[in-house]
N, C-alpha and C positions, 0 to 999 in steps of 0.2 A: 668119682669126682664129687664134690661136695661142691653146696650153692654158689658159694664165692669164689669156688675154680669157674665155676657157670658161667656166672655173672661177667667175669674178667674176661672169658673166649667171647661171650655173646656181646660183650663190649667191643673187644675186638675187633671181631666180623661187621656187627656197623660200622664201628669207623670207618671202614675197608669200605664197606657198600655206598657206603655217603661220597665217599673221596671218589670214588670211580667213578659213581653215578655225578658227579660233577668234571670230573675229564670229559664224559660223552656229552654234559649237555655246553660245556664251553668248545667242545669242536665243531658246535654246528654254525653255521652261521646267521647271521642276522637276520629276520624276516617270519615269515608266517609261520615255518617249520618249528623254528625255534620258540617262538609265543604259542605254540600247542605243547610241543613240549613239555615247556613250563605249567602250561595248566593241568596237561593231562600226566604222562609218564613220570617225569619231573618230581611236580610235586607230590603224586599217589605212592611214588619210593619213600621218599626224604618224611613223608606226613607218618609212612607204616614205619619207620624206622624209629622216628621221634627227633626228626632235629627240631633246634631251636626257630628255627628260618617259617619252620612251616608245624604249627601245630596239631596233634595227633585229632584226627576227626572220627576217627577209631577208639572201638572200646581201651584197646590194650594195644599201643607202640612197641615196639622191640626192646625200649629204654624203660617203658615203664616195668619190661617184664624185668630187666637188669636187676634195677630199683628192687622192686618185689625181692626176686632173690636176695640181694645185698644184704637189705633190712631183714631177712629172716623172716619175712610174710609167708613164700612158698612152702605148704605142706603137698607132702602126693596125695593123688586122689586114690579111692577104692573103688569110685565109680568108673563103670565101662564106658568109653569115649566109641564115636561113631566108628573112629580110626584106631583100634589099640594099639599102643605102640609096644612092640617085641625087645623083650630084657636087652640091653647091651646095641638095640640098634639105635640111638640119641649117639652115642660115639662115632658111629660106624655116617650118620649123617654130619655131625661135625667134620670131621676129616673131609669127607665129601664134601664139603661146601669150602673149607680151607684150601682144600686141592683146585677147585674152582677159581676160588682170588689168584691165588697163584699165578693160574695162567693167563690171567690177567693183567699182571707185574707188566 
């Protein structure tokens, strides 16, 4: 997959994640529950995500990784990360996570 195959799934899956995470918090109903919510679960999704609603308080939103990618910023590293990730498994979590929205529908 190439950046801008990337960019377009991880685009994707936000939207997905936005849109749902907004079904759960419009089924709650009025009062205390729902004002934590919004402060707490709410908006710590919708801010790591990158919507507009709620600005990223975070180094790096979901959208700004898009962006990254799009713009052609993203090089691979050769540096060893705490977590390395194993050739081929970045697909094998996409799917995984796809499969998850899903059963969400």
């Amino acid at each position: 997959m190439d950046n801008q195959e990337i960019a377009a799934d991880l685009e994707q899956i936000a939207e997905e994640i936005m849109e749902l995470c907004r079904q759960a918090y419009d089924m709650l109903p009025p009062g205390d529950a729902k004002n934590r919510a919004r402060s707490y679960w709410y908006g710590h999704i919708m801010s790591a995500i990158g919507s507009d609603d709620y600005p990223s308080g975070s180094a790096t939103s979901m959208m700004d990784t898009v962006r990254e990618l799009q713009e052609g910023g993203y090089e691979e590293s050769t540096e060893t990360s705490i977590d390395p990730v194993v050739e081929g498994e970045n697909d094998a979590d996409l799917e995984y996570m796809k499969s998850l929205l899903a059963k969400w529908r």
